[in-house]
C-alpha positions as CSV (number, residue, x, y, z in Angstrom):
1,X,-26.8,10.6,1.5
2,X,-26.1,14.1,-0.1
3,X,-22.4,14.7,-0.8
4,X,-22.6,18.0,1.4
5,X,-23.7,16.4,4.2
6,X,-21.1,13.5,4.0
7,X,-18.1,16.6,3.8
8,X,-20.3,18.0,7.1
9,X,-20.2,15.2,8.9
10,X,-16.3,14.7,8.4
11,X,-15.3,18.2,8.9
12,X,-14.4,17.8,12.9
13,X,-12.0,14.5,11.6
14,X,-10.6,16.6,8.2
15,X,-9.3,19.8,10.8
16,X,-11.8,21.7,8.6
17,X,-10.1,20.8,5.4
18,X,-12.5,20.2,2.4
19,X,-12.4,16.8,0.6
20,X,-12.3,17.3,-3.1
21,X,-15.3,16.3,-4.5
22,X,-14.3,13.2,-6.3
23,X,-13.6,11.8,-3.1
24,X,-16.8,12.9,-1.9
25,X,-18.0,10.8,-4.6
26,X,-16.1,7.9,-4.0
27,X,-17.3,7.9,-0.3
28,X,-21.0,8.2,-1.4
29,X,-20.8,5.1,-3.4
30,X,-18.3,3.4,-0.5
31,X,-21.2,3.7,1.4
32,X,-24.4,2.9,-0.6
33,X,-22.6,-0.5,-1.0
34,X,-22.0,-1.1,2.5
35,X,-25.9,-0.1,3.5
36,X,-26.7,-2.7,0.5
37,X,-24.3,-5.6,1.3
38,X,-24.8,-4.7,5.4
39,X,-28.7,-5.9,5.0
40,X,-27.4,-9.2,4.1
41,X,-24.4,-10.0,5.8
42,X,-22.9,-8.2,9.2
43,X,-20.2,-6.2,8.3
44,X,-21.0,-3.4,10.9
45,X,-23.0,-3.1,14.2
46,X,-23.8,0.4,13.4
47,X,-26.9,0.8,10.8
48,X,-27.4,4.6,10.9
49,X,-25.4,5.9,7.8
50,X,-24.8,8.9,9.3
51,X,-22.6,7.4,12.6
52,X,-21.0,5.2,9.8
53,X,-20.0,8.6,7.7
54,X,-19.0,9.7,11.6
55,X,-17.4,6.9,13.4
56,X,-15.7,4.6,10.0
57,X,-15.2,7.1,7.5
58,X,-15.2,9.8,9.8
59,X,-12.1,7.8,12.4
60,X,-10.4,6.7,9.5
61,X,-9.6,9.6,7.5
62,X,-8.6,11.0,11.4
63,X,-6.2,8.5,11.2
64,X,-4.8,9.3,7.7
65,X,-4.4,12.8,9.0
66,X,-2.1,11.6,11.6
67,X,0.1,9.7,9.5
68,X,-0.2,12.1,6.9
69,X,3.9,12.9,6.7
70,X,4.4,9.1,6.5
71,X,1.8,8.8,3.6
72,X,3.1,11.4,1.2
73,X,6.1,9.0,0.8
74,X,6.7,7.2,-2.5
75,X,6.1,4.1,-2.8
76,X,4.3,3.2,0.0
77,X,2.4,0.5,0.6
78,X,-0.1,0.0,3.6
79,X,-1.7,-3.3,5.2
80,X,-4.7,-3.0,6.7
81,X,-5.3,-6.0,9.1
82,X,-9.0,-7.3,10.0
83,X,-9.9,-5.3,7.4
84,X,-13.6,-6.3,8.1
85,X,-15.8,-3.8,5.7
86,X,-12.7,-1.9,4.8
87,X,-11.3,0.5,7.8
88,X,-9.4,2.1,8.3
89,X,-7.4,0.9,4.7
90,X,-9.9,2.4,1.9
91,X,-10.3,5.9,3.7
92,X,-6.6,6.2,3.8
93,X,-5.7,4.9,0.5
94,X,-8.6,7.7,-1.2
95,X,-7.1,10.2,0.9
96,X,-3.8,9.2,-0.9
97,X,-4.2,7.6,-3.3
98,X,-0.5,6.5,-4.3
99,X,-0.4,4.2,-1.3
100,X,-0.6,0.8,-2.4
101,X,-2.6,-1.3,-0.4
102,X,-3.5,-4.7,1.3
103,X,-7.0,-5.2,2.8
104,X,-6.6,-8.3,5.3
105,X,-9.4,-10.1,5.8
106,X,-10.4,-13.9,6.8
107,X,-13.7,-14.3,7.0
108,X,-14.9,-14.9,3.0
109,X,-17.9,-13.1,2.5
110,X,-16.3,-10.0,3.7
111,X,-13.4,-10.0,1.6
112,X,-15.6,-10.9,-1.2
113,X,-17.4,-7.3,-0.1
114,X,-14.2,-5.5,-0.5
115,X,-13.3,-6.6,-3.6
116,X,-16.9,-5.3,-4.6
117,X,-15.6,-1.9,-3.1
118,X,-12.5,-2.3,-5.2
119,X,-13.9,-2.9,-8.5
120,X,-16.7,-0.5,-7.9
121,X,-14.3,2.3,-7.0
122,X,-11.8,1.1,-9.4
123,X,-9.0,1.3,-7.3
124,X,-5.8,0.2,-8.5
125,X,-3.2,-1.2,-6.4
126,X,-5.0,-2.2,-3.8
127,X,-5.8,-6.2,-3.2
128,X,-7.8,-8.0,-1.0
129,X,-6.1,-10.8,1.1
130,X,-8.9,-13.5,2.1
131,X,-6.6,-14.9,4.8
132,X,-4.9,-14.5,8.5
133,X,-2.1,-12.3,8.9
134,X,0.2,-14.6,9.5
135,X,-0.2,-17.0,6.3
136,X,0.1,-13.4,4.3
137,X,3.7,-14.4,4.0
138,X,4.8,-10.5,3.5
139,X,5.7,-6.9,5.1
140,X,4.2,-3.4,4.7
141,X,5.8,0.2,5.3
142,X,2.8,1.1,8.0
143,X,0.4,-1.8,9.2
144,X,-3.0,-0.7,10.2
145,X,-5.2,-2.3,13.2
146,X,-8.5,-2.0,14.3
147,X,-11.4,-3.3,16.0
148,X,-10.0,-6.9,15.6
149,X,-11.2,-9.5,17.8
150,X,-8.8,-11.1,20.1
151,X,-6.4,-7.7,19.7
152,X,-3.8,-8.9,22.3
153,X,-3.1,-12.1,20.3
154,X,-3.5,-10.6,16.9
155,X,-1.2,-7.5,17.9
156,X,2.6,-8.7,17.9
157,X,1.4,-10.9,14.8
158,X,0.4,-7.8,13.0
159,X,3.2,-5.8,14.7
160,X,5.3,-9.0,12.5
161,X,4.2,-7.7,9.3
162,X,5.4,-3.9,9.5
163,X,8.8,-4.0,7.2
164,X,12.2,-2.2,8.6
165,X,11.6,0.6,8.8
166,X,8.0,0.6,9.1
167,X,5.3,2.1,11.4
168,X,2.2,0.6,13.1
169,X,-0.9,2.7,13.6
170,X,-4.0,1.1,16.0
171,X,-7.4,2.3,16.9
172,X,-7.8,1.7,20.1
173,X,-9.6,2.7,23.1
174,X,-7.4,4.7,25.2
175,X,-7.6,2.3,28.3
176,X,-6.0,-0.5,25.7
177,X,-2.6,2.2,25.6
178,X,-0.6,1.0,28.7
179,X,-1.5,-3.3,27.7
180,X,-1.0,-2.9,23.8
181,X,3.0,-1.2,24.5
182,X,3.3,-3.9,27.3
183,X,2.5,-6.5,24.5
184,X,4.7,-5.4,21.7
185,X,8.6,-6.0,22.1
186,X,11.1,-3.7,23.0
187,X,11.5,-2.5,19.1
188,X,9.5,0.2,18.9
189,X,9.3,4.3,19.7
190,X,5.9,5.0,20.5
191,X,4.2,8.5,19.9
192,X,1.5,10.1,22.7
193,X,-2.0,8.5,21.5
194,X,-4.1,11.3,19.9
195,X,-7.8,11.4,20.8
196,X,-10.4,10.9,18.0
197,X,-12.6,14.1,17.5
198,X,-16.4,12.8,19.2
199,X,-15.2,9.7,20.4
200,X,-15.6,7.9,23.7
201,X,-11.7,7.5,24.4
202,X,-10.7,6.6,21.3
203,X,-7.5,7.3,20.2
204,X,-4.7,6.7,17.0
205,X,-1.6,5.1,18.2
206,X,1.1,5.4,16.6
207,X,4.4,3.2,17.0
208,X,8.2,3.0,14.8
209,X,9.6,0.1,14.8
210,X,13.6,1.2,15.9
């Protein structure tokens, strides 16, 4: 896919803002490999590279956007839990690319995947995590969730993992708001959840742990 129609397809999430063009770049090859490594082994349901560019790319940088004050802070380091093919974690972390990050991921083949991404982006300070959450045995300044399975057990796990002070930041649907503040403890200060641009109820969710 052409790099104009990449920046296109991203401009409802960006706020209109154009991407540089190295990142452009860096999103082309980000998703050439996932088409490749996505015929062999599942890393995403959705096979049309343009609702990938819309709905992974596309949510994730959204995301970044929202937590964009928190980002620009140095050092910074980020943990992206059920990091599955890489998102919301490697969007963020080209969108800034000081943040030092943690792609959490159990299952083998997919964490062998993003350390493909890694090396063929040649990212620095960011490493891949081939493990649970809970055996990571360390803290991040904002923990990143999304589309994990069983997300009411992983959640206060993850919620663990966000250092003092720290923020959490899920992508949910918006019915999940009310359960997912139920299930967290009384810590936190919770922002209003901001709808994703073209998406069925989803929505960013931010939360600072007091």
């Amino acid at each position: 896919m052409e790099r104009a129609r990449i920046a296109e397809l991203l401009q409802p999430f960006t706020a209109g803002a154009e991407l540089p063009d190295a990142l452009l770049g860096q999103l082309q090859l980000y998703l050439e490999l996932l088409l490749r490594w996505n015929a062999r082994i599942n890393l995403t349901a959705v096979r049309d590279p343009e609702q990938i560019v819309a709905r992974h790319f596309g949510e994730s940088l959204f995301a970044a956007r929202v937590l964009l004050p928190d980002l620009n802070v140095e050092p910074l380091t980020l943990a992206d839990v059920g990091a599955g093919a890489g998102f919301p974690g490697i969007p963020m972390r080209l969108l800034a690319p000081h943040v030092r990050l943690t792609l959490i991921e159990s299952q083998n083949k997919k964490a062998t995947f993003l350390r493909e991404v890694v090396r063929a982006l040649q990212l620095e300070g960011v490493e891949v995590f081939c493990g649970r959450v809970e055996q990571w045995g360390s803290t991040a300044d904002i923990v990143a969730l999304r589309a994990v399975e069983k997300f009411q057990r992983v959640l206060p796990v993850a919620a663990n993992a966000v250092a003092r002070p720290g923020r959490l930041c899920l992508l949910i649907g918006a019915p999940q708001v009310p359960a997912t503040r139920r299930a967290a403890d009384e810590g936190w200060r919770w922002a209003e959840p901001v709808a994703i641009p073209g998406s069925a109820g989803r929505v960013v969710l931010v939360a600072e742990r007091t």
